[in-house]
One Martini backbone bead per residue (centre of mass of N, CA, C, O) as a GRO file, in nm:
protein
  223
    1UNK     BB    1   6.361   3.681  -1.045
    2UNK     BB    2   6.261   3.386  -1.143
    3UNK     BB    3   5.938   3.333  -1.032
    4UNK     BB    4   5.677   3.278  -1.281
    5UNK     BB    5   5.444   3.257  -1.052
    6UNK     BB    6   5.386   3.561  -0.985
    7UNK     BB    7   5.087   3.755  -0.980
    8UNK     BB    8   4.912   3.983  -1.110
    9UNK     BB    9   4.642   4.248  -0.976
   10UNK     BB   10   4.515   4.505  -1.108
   11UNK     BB   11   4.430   4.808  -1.115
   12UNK     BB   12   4.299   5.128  -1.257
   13UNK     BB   13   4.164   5.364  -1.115
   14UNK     BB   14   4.435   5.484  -0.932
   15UNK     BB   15   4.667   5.328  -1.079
   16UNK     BB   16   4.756   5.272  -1.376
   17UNK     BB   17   4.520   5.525  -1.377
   18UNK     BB   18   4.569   5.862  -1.390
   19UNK     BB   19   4.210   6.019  -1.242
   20UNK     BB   20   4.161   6.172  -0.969
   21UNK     BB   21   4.122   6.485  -1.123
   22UNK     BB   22   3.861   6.366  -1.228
   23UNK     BB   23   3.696   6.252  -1.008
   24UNK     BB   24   3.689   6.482  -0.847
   25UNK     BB   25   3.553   6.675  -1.082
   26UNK     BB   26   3.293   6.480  -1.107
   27UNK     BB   27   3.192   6.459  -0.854
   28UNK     BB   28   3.142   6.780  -0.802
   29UNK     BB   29   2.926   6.796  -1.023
   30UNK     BB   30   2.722   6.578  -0.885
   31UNK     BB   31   2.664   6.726  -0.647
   32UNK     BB   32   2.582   7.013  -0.733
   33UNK     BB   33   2.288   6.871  -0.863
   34UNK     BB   34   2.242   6.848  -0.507
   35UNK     BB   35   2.386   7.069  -0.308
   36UNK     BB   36   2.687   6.998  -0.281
   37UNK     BB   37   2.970   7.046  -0.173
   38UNK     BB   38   3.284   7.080  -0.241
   39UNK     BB   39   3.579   6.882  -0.247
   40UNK     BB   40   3.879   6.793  -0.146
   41UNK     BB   41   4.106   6.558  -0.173
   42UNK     BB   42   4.201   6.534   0.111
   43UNK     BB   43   3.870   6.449   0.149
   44UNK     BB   44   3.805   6.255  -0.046
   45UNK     BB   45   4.005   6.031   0.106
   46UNK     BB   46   3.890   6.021   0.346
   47UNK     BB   47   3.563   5.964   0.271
   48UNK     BB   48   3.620   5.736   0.066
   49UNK     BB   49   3.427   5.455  -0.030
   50UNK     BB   50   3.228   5.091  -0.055
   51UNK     BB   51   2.963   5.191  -0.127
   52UNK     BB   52   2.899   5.470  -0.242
   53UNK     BB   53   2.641   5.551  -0.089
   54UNK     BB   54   2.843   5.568   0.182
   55UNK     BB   55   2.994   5.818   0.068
   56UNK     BB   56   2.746   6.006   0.119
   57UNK     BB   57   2.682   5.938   0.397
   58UNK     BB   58   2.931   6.084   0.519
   59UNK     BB   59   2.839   6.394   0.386
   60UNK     BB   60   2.496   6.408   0.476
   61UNK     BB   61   2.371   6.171   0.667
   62UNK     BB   62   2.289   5.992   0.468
   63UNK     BB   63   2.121   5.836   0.197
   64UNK     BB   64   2.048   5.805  -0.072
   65UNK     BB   65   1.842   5.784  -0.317
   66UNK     BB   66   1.742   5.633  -0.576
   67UNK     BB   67   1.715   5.891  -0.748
   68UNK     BB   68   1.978   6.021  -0.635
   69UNK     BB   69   2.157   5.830  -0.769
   70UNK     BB   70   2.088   5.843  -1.055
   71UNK     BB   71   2.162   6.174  -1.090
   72UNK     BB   72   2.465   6.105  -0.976
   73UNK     BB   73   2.570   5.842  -1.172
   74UNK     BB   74   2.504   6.022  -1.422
   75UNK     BB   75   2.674   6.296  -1.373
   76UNK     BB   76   2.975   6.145  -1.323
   77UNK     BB   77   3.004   6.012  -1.582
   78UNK     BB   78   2.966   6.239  -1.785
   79UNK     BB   79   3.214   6.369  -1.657
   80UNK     BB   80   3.434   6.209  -1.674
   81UNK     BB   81   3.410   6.131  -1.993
   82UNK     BB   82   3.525   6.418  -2.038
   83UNK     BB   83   3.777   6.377  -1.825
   84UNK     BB   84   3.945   6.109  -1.986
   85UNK     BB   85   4.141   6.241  -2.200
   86UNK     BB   86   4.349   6.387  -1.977
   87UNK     BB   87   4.442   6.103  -1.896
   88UNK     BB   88   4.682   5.880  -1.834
   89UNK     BB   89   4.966   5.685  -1.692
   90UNK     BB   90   5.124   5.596  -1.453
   91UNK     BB   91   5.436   5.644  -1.336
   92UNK     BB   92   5.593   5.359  -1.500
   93UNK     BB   93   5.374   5.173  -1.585
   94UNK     BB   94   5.453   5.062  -1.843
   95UNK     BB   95   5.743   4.954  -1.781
   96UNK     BB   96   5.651   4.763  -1.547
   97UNK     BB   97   5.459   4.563  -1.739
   98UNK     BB   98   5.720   4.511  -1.952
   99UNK     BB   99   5.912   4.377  -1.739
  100UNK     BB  100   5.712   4.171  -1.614
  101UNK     BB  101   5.669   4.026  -1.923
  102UNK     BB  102   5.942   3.977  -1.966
  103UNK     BB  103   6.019   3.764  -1.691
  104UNK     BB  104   5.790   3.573  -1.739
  105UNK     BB  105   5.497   3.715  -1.558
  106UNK     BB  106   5.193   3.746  -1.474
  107UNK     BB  107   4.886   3.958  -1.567
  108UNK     BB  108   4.619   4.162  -1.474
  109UNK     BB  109   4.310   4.284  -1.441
  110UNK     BB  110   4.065   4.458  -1.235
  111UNK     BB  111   3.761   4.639  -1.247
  112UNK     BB  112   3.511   4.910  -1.192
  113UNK     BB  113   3.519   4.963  -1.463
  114UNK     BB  114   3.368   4.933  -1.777
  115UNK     BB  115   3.425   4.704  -1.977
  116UNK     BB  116   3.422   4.845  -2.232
  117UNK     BB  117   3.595   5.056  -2.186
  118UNK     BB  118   3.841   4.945  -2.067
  119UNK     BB  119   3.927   4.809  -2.338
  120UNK     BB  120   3.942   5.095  -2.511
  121UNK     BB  121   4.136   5.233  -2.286
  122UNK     BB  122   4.387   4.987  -2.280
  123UNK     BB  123   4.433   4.988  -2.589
  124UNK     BB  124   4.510   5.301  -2.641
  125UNK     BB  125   4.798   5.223  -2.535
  126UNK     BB  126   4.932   4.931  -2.522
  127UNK     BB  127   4.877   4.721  -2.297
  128UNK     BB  128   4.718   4.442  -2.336
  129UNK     BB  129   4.913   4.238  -2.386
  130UNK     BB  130   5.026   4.236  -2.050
  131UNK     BB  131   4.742   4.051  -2.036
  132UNK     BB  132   4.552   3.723  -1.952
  133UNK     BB  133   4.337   3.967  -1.822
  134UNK     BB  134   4.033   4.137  -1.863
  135UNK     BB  135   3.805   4.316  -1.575
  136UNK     BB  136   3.543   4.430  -1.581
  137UNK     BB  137   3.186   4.592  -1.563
  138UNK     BB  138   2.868   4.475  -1.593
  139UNK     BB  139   2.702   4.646  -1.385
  140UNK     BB  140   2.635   4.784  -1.130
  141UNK     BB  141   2.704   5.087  -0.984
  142UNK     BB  142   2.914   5.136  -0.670
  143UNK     BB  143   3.034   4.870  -0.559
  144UNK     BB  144   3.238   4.616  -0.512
  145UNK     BB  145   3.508   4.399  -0.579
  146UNK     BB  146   3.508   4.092  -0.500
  147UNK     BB  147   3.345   3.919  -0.680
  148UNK     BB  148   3.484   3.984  -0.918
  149UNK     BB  149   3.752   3.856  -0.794
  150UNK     BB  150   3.622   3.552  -0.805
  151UNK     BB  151   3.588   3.540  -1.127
  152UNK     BB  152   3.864   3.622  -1.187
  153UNK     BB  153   4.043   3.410  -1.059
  154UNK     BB  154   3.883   3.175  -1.149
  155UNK     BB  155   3.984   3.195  -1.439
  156UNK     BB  156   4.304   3.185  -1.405
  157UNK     BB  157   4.282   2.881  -1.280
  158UNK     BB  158   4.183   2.746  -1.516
  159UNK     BB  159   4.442   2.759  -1.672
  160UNK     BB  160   4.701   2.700  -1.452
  161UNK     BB  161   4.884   2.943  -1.444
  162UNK     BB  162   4.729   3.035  -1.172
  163UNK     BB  163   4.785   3.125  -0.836
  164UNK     BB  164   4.668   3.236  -0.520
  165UNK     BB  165   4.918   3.219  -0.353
  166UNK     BB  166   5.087   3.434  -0.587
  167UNK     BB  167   4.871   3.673  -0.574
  168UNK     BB  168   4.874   4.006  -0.653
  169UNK     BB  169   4.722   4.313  -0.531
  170UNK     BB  170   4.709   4.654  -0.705
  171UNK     BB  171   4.597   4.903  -0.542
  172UNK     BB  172   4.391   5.225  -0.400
  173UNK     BB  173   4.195   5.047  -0.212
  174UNK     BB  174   4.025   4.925   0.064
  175UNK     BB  175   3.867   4.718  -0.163
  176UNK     BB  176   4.100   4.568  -0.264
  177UNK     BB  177   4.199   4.422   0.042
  178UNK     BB  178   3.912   4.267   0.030
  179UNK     BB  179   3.938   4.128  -0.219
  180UNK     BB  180   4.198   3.976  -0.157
  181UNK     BB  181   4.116   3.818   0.041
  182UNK     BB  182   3.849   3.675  -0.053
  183UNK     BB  183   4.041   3.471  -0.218
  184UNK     BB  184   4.359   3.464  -0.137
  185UNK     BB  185   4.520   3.712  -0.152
  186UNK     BB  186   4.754   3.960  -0.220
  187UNK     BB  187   4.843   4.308  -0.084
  188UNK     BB  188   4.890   4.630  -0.250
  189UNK     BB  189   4.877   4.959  -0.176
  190UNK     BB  190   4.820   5.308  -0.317
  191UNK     BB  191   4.837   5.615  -0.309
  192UNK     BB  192   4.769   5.790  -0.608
  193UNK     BB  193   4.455   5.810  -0.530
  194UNK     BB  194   4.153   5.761  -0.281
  195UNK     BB  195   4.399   5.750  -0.072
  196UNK     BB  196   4.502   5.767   0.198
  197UNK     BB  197   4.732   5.630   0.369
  198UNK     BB  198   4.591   5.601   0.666
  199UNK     BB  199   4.368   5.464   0.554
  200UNK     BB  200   4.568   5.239   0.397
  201UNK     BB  201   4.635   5.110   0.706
  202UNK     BB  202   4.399   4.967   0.793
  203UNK     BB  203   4.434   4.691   0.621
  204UNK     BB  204   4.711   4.574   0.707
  205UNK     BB  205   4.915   4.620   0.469
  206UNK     BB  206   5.083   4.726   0.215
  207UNK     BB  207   5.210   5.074   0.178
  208UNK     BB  208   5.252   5.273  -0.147
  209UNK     BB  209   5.388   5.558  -0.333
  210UNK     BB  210   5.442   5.348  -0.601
  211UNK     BB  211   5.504   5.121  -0.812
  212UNK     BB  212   5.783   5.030  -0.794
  213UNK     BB  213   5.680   4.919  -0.514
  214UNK     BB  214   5.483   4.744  -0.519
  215UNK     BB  215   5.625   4.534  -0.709
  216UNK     BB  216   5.802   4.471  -0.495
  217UNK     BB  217   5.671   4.374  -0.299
  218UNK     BB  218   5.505   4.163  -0.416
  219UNK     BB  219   5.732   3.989  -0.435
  220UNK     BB  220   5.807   3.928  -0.218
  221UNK     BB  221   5.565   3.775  -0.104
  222UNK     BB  222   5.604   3.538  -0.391
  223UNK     BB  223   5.848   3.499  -0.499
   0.00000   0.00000   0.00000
């Protein structure tokens, strides 16, 4: 594991913090107030996917409306931030991020989590010294990660120290293996989130159970 050239591009929201529980909370809650029945986990990972908007109409068999979609995103967000101050960092993150700057290589975040709140909550684990890069988003949520992933990645190869033929993505969403794709990174999927196992089969990538896997996984990639 001598090889300082490998990097990870981790996902925040289902993949270094659990909160799933969350996720799943606040959907349901902003279902709630245009009529929509609540989901189980099991159903959430079946059928969500990016444009959030494509997973309303999974539901539905419709697009929301432009008013319905702002009335169901501005109730998602404060149903979340509600109950985001109970959830953690997924089982053995801190320790994994901690070994990985350790060995003396390099990582980075890359979220659709809003830009300043990302920064103040992984600031309050204490993990942000082990990253060369924080990117929220900046835009209407909603979206994809790809764009974001290729300014992501442009600002890292500026510095010289990062190549993305080295490069591996660990998120919990088949939007994660597109994204890495899109740049010309590898991915690995993490069940632990957003998508069941069979979902992120779909991807063609590896797919792994926890992080200590994921982070092994990725080193075979590239290191």
């Amino acid at each position: 594991m001598g090889n300082h050239s490998a990097h990870l591009v981790w996902d925040w929201n289902g993949t270094l913090f659990d909160d799933i529980e969350a996720v799943l909370a606040a959907t349901n809650a902003s279902f709630a107030e245009i009529g929509i029945e609540p989901l189980t986990l099991e159903r959430y990972r079946e059928l969500y996917c990016v444009p959030v908007p494509v997973f309303y109409e999974r539901l539905v068999g419709r697009r929301p409306t432009e008013a319905e979609w702002l009335v169901m995103d501005a109730a998602f967000h404060r149903h979340y931030t509600a109950r985001r101050s109970a959830c953690g960092l997924a089982d053995g993150a801190a320790e994994l991020l901690a070994a990985w700057s350790l060995a003396g290589r390099s990582q980075s975040l890359c979220s659709l989590f809003a830009h300043e709140e990302l920064l103040l909550v992984v600031g309050g684990f204490g993990i942000d010294r082990h990253f060369v890069r924080v990117d929220g988003r900046t835009g209407p949520s909603g979206g994809g990660k790809a764009e974001q992933m290729a300014r992501h990645v442009a600002a890292l190869a500026a510095s010289g120290a990062v190549s993305v033929e080295h490069t591996v993505v660990i998120g919990d969403a088949l939007d994660d293996a597109v994204a890495a794709r899109h740049v010309g990174a590898r991915a690995v999927l993490y069940t632990g989130g957003s998508h069941s196992r069979a979902g992120l089969a779909a991807a063609g990538v590896p797919v792994v159970d926890t992080l200590k896997e994921a982070v092994e996984t990725a080193y075979t990639l590239v290191g």
